[in-house]
ZAMARGU-4260 file (C-alpha; in steps of 0.2 Angstrom, whole numbers, plus 5000, padded with zeros to 4 digits):
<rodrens>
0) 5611/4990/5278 | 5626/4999/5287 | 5638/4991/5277 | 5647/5007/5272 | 5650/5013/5291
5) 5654/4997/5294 | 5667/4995/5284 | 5675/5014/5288 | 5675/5010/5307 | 5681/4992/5305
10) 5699/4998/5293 | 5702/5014/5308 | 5701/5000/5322 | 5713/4987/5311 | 5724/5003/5309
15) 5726/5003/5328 | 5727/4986/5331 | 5745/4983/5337 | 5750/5002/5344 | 5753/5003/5364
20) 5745/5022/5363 | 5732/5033/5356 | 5743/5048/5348 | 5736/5061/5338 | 5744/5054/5323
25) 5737/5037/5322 | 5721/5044/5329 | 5720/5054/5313 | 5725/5041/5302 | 5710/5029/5310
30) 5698/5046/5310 | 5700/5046/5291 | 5693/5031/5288 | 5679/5036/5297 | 5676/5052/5292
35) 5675/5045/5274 | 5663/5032/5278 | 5652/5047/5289 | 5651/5056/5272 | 5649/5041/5260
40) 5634/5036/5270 | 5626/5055/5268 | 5629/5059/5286 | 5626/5079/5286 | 5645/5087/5285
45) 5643/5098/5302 | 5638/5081/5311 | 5652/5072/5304 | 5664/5086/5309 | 5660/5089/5328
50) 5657/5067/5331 | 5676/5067/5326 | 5682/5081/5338 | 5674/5071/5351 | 5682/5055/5348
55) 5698/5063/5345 | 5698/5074/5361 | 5694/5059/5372 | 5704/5046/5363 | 5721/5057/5361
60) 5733/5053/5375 | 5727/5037/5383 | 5738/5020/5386 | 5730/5006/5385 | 5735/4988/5389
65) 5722/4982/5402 | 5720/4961/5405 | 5703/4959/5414 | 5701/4944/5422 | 5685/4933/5427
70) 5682/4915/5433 | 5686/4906/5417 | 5696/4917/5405 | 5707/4934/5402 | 5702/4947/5391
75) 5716/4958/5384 | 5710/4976/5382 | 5721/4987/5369 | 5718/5004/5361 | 5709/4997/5348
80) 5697/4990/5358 | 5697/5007/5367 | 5695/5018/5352 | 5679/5005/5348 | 5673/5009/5364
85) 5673/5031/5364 | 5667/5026/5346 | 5651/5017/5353 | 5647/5029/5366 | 5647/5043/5353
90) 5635/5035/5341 | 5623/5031/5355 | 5625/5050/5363 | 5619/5055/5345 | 5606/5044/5343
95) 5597/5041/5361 | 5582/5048/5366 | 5577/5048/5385 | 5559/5041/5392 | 5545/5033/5383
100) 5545/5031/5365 | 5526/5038/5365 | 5521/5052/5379 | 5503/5046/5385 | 5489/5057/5391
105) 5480/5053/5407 | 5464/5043/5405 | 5451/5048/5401 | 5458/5060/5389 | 5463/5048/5372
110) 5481/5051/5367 | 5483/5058/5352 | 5498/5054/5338 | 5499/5063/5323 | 5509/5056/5307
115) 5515/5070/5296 | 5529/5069/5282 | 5531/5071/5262 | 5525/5057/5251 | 5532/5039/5245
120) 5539/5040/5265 | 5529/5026/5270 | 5516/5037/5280 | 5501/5028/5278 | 5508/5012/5281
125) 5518/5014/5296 | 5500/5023/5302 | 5494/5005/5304 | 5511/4998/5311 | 5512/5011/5324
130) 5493/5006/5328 | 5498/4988/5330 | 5514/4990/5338 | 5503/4998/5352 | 5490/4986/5352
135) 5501/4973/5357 | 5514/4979/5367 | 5504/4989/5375 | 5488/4986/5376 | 5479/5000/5368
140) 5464/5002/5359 | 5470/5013/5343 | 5458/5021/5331 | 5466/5027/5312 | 5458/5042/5306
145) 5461/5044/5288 | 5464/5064/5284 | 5475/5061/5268 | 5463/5066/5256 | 5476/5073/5244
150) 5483/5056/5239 | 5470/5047/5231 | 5468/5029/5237 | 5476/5033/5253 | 5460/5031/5262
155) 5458/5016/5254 | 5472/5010/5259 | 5473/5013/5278 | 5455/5005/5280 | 5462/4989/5272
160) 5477/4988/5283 | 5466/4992/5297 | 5455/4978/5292 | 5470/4966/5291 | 5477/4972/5310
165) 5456/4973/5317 | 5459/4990/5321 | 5444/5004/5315 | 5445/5016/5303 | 5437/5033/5303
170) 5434/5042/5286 | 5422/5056/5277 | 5422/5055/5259 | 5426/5070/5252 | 5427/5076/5270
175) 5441/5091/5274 | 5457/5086/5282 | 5452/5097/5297 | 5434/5092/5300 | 5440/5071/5300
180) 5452/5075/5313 | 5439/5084/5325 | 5428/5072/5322 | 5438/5058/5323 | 5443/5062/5341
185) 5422/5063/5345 | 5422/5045/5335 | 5437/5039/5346 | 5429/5042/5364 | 5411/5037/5358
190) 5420/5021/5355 | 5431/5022/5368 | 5448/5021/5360 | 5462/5029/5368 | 5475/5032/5356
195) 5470/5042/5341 | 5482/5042/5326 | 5477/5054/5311 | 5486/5048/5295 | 5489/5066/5287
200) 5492/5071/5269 | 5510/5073/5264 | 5517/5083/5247 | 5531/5078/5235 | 5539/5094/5240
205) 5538/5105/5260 | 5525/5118/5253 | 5513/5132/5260 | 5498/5127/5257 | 5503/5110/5266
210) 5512/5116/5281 | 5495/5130/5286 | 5485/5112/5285 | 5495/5105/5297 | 5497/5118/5308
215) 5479/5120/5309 | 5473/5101/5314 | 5489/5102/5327 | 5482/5116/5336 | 5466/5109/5333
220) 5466/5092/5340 | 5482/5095/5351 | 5489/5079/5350 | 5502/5072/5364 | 5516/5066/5348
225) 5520/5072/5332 | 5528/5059/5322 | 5538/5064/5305 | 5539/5049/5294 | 5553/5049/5286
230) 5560/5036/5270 | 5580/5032/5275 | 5585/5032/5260 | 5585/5049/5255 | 5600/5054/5267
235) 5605/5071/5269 | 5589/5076/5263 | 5580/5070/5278 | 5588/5082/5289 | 5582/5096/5279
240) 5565/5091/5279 | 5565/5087/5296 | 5572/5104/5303 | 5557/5112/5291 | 5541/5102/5301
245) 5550/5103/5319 | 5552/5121/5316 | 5533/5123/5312 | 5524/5108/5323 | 5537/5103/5335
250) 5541/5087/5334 | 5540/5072/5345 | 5551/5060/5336 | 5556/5053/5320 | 5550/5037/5311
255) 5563/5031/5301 | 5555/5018/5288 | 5567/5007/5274 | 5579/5005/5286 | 5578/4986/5278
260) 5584/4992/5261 | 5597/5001/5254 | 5600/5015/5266 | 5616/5018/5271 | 5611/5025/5290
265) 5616/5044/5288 | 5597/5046/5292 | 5599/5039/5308 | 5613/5048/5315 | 5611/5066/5308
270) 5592/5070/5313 | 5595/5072/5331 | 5610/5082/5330 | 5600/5093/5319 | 5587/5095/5325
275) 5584/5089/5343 | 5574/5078/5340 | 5578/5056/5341 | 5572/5042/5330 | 5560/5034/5341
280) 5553/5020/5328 | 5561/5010/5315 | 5551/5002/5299 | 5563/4985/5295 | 5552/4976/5282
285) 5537/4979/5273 | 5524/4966/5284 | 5513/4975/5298 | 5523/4968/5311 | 5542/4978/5306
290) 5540/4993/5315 | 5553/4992/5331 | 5557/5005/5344 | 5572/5014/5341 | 5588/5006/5351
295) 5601/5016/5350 | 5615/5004/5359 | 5610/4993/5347 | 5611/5001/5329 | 5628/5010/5336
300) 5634/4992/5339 | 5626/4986/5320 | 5635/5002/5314 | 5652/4996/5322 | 5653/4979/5316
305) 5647/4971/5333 | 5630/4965/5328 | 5614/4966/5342 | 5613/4952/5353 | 5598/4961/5363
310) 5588/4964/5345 | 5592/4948/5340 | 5584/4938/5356 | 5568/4951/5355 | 5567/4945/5335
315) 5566/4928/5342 | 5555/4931/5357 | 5542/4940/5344 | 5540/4922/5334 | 5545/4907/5344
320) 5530/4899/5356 | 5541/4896/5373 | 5532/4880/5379 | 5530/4874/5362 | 5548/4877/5358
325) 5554/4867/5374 | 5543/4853/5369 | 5551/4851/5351 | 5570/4852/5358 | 5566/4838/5368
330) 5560/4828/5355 | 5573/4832/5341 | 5587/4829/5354 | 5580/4812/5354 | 5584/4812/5337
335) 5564/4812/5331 | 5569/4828/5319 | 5557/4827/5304 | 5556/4836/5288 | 5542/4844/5295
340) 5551/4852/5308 | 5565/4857/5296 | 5550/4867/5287 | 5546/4875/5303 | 5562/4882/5308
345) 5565/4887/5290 | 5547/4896/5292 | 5551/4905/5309 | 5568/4911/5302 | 5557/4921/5288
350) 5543/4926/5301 | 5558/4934/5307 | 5562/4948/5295 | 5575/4949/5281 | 5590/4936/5283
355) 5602/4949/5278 | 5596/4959/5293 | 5594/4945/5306 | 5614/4942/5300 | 5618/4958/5301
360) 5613/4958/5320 | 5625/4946/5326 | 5640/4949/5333 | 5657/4952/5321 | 5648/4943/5307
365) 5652/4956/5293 | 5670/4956/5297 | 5668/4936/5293 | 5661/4938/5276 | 5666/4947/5260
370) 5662/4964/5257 | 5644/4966/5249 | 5640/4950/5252 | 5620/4947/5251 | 5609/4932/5256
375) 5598/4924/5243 | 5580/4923/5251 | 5574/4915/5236 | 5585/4899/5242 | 5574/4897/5256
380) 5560/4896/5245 | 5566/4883/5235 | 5566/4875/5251 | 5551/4877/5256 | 5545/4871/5240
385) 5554/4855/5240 | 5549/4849/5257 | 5532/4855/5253 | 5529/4844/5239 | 5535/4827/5249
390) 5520/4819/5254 | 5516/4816/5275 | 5525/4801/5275 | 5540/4805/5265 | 5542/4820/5279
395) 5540/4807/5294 | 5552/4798/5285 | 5566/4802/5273 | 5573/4787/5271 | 5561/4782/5260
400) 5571/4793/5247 | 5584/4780/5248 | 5574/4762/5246 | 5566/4772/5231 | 5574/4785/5222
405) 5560/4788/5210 | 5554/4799/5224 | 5567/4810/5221 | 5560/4817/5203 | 5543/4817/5208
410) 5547/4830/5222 | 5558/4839/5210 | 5543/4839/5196 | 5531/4847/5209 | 5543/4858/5216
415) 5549/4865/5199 | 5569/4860/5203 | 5581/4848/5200 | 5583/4830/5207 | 5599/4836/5212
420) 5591/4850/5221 | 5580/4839/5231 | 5594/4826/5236 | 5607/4841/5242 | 5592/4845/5253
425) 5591/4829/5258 | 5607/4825/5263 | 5609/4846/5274 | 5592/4839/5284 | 5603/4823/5286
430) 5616/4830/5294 | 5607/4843/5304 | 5597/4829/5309 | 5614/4818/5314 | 5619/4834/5323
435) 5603/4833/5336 | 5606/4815/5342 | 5623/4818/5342 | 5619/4834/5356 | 5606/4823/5365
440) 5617/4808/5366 | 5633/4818/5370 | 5630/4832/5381 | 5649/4837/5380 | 5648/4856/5382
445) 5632/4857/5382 | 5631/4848/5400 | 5629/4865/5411 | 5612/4867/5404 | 5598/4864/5416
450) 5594/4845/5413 | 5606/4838/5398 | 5617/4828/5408 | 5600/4816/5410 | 5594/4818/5391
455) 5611/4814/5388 | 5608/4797/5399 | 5591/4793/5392 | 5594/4793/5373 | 5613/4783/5377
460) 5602/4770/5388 | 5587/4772/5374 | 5600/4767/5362 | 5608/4751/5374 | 5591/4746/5375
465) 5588/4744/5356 | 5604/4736/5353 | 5601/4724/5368 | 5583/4719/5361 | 5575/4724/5377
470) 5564/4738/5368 | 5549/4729/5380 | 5555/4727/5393 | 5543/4738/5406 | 5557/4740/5420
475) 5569/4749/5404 | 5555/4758/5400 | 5553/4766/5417 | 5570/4771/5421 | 5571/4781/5402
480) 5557/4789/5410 | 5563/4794/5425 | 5578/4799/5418 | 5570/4811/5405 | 5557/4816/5419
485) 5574/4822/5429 | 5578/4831/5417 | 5562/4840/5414 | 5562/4844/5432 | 5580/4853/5434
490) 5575/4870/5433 | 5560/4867/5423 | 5572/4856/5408 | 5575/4867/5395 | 5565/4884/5399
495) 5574/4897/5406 | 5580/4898/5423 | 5565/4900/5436 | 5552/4893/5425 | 5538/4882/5432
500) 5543/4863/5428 | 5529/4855/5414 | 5520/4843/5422 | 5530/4827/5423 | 5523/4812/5415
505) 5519/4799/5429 | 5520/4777/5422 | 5503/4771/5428 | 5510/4755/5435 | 5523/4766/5446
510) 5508/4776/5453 | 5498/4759/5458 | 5512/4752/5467 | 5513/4767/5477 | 5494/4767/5484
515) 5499/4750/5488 | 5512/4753/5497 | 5503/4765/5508 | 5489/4755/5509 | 5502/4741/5518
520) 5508/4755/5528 | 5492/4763/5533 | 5486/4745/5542 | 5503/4741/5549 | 5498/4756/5558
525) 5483/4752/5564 | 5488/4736/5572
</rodrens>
């Protein structure tokens, strides 16, 4: 996405890898490469122009050859990494916003969010994104009102999205723009909604005609946000139009949609230096659940080469079960990893978003690959496919491709690839599923985690146990279980630290030796 400001910010910090001070001539020569990146990725001239006085007025002068130290390991700091640094504060000043993302009237009073912008922006659509994103997160009750009546089907289209999110719609058939939104806001408290967001017409062009409409329902219905919608992909264009609606409705924020695609991120960086106003949304895919709040740490780290750990882990939090996921570690460190689980993870990768932009997120990863590289999506599908056309047992258990490779073309036939397809596949879930008996076996590293040293000791003593010919023996069988019960209950296993332990899972025969034994000790008491 930012792969041309990444590239310019990357060459200036190699430039200064290696020189003891900041001086005004190798500043220059590292600021050229940004500059040119700025401009390539249609960041507005007069943007461009004062971000570099800034860096250069800061950075100019400055020595720097600082080793910080912590428990386990020195860090070296050098004007590089400094340079970076006054670099990545900058970006963020630009881009940063201050407060709540959405200003929220007091109850009872509904809060109103209006959506303006030109057409093709992605209006209508991040309407119903905005409306979910609110529902979820914060647990509002959102009414659409559909006041685009000069794009036909638009009104069509925001009551099937609101039918897929199970969020109402309020519409008049060849109703005027100003009359749905007045009565829309009466529709919203009689069903107690309160957030009211009014999708309104856009234009190909900023026009008269359009502009008076607006200005009309916003002093009509006084909404608390005006949202301009705004397609990142247009560059330098963007500011323009967004100078011409704040200077008529005052804008809240900006929505910047497409940022998934082929924008370069001028957008991004320009509007807010132009015209106040901050990005407070971002669209990143086209499903109803890619619209993000605005981070600007994070896209000025993106832009710098240095991925976003924070959006990552959020990505992450948004489609991974907790619980569920602690369960499956467990198990697949075991070695119990199934083809079934392979498909899963594969699935929760795409729930995900774009690979390209989960990638792009972490850290120093485009300074590891080729410029313009691009992930092929379709490869996971193939995948998919594949595993997908294996029958439940052949998924429980791959090794049955092995006693009979006519398996193999079957899977391939139903799967439209190759045999040879199928086998590569085959032999990745193979070694990935190597690799997760080999981490449950052998803790190694990984022993400071919260309960591996005894998953570690479970699965080595499972394995003695099965060499040994002891796989019944009850007395084995309890003290893997104790083991693996330790290990759940060390700061609740695998969760994260301070969450409540699972319930442990209790041998019956243990517990009916224990009310014996108290039993025994309750009459020794008597007598």
């Amino acid at each position: 996405m930012f792969e041309t400001l990444t590239k310019g910010f990357r060459n200036a910090r190699n430039r200064l890898s290696g020189v003891t001070e900041l001086t005004e001539e190798n500043i220059d020569q590292a600021l050229r490469d940004v500059r040119l990146s700025l401009l390539e990725a249609d960041v507005e001239f007069g943007v461009t122009k004062a971000f570099l006085a800034r860096v250069k007025e800061k950075a100019v002068g400055q020595v720097v050859d600082t080793t910080i130290k912590s428990k386990k390991r020195k860090a070296k700091i050098g004007p590089a990494e400094r340079f970076v640094k006054i670099c990545q504060d900058e970006l963020e000043s630009m881009m940063a916003f201050e407060g709540d993302p959405v200003d929220f009237a007091k109850r009872p009073k509904p809060t109103g969010i209006m959506m303006v912008g030109l057409q093709g922006s992605g209006k209508t659509t991040t309407s119903a994104k905005l409306a979910r994103l609110l529902e979820t997160s914060n647990a509002r009750k959102p009414l659409l009102v559909a006041a685009d009546v000069a794009r036909p089907g638009a009104i069509e289209q925001l009551q099937v999205l609101g039918e897929q999110i199970n969020v109402p719609v309020f519409s008049i058939p060849g109703g005027q723009p100003l009359e749905i939104c007045k009565r829309g806001l009466a529709h919203a408290k009689k069903l107690k909604c309160d957030t009211v967001i009014y999708d309104t017409a856009g234009r190909l062009a900023i026009d008269e005609r359009l502009m008076k409409e607006l200005a009309e329902i916003r002093t009509s219905v006084d909404p608390q946000n005006v949202f301009l919608v705004v397609d990142a992909m247009i560059g330098q264009d963007s500011v323009k139009t967004a100078k011409s609606f704040h200077d008529l409705l005052g804008l809240s924020g900006v929505i910047l949609t497409k940022l998934d695609g082929d924008a370069r991120g001028g957008a991004a960086i320009s509007i807010k230096n132009a015209t106040g106003t901050a990005v407070k949304f971002a669209g990143t895919g086209e499903t109803l659940d890619r619209l993000e709040e605005f981070r600007a740490e994070g896209m000025a780290s993106r832009i710098l080469g240095m991925g976003d750990v924070v959006g990552l882990m959020k990505d992450f939090e948004d489609v991974v079960d907790e619980e569920k996921a602690e369960k499956d570690a467990k198990r697949m460190l075991r070695g119990q990893f199934t083809l079934d689980d392979f498909l899963e993870q594969l699935q929760m990768l795409q729930n995900m978003g774009p690979l390209q932009d989960l990638l792009d997120k972490v850290p120093f990863f485009a300074d590891s690959v080729p410029d313009g590289f691009q992930v092929d999506e379709r490869e996971i599908g193939q995948i998919k496919a594949i595993v997908s056309s294996m029958t439940r047992q052949e998924r429980a258990k791959a090794e049955l491709f092995q006693k009979q490779p006519t398996r193999l073309a079957r899977v391939a036939k139903g799967s439209g690839t190759a045999e040879k397809q199928v086998a590569e596949i085959l032999q990745r879930f193979a070694f990935m599923k190597q690799m997760m008996g080999s981490i449950g076996s052998q803790a190694g590293m990984l022993s400071k985690i919260p309960g591996m040293k005894q998953m570690a000791a479970a699965n080595r003593l499972r394995d003695a146990v099965k060499t040994g010919g002891l796989e019944g023996n009850p007395m084995m069988a309890n003290l893997t279980d104790s083991l693996l019960e330790a290990a759940v209950a060390e700061h609740g296993g695998f969760g994260p630290a301070g969450a409540q332990p699972p319930r442990k899972v209790i041998n019956k025969s243990k517990q009916k030796a224990k009310r014996k034994m108290q039993k025994k000790s309750r009459r020794k008491s008597r007598r």
